[in-house]
Phi, psi and omega in degrees: 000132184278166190300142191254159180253066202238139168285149193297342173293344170322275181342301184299309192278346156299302162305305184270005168274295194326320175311288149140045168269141190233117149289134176285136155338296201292298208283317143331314200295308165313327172290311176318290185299323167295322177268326143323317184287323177298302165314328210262006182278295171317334196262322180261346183308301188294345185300278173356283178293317195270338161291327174289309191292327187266340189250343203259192174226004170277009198049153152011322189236000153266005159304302190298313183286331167308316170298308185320305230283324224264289199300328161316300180321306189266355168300293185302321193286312175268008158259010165254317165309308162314297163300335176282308185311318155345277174305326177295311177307327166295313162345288240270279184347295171222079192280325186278333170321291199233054159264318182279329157287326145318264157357294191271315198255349203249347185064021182244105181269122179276154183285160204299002209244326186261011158247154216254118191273113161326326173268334145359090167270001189265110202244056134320335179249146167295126159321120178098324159265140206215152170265149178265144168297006175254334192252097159268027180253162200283349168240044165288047185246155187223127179280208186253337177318283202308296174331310183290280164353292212266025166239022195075192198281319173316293124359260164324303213259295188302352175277338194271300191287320165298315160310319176315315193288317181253031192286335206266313181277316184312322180289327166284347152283328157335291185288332179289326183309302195290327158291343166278315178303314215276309161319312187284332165292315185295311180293327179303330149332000000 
């Protein structure tokens, strides 16, 4: 299994699905990024100002704002890096999961050669990869990954929202994964 990429608000938005509360994505996803951003802006502001009020002689509050603007900065930066490790890790993992999220929650259609036909029994093709149809050779094949990428910050943010969306099926596949290994141990007995 590859390393999963979750932020400590996962936990919060569980305990409140756990509730029988249904959060929408989008409204996670922002609850998520205000409370990251707020901690870690606050966490360096008060470092910042209280290490200046104690070593320095300008006092407190341009350390602290200054420490906010930094800490904001990096708050944002490493919750856009986590979503994106996201989106990517759904990519490479289950691109029809979030081809069909595109597609249903993004109003966005990728082209047809990289979604994967469900009734399909012929399984010739790698999953997640598809050759585009005028370059049949193998090695012109492109994922939904390289698609999504090569489509600029535009792109990129509607797939992070799309990830967002089918993070509730990803985890369920997870947990079914993580039940087989756990069956496979129990048959060995």
């Amino acid at each position: 299994m590859t390393d999963h990429h979750y932020s400590n608000f996962d936990g919060l938005s569980s305990l409140i699905s756990f509730a029988g509360v249904s959060i929408p994505a989008r409204a996670k996803f922002i609850a998520q990024f205000v409370g990251t951003s707020l901690f870690s802006s606050l966490t360096l502001g008060l470092v910042a100002g209280q290490t200046a009020s104690t070593f320095l002689t300008c006092g407190p509050l341009i350390p602290f704002m200054t420490g906010s603007w930094i800490g904001y900065t990096w708050g944002c930066v490493g919750f856009w890096r986590l979503a994106e490790r996201k989106m990517v890790e759904c990519a490479r993992r289950y691109p029809d999961i979030l081809a069909h999220s595109l597609i249903t929650n993004m109003s966005i259609i990728p082209p047809h050669h990289l979604i994967t036909d469900i009734n399909n029994t012929n399984n010739d093709k790698e999953e997640g990869v598809a050759i585009i149809p005028e370059n049949k050779n193998k090695n012109d094949q492109i994922t939904l990954e390289q698609w999504i990428k090569e489509g600029g910050i535009g792109r990129v943010s509607y797939a992070i929202l799309a990830a967002q969306s089918c993070e509730e099926d990803v985890q369920e596949m997870y947990r079914n994964e993580r039940q087989r290994i756990v069956d496979r141990y129990n048959n060995r007995d």
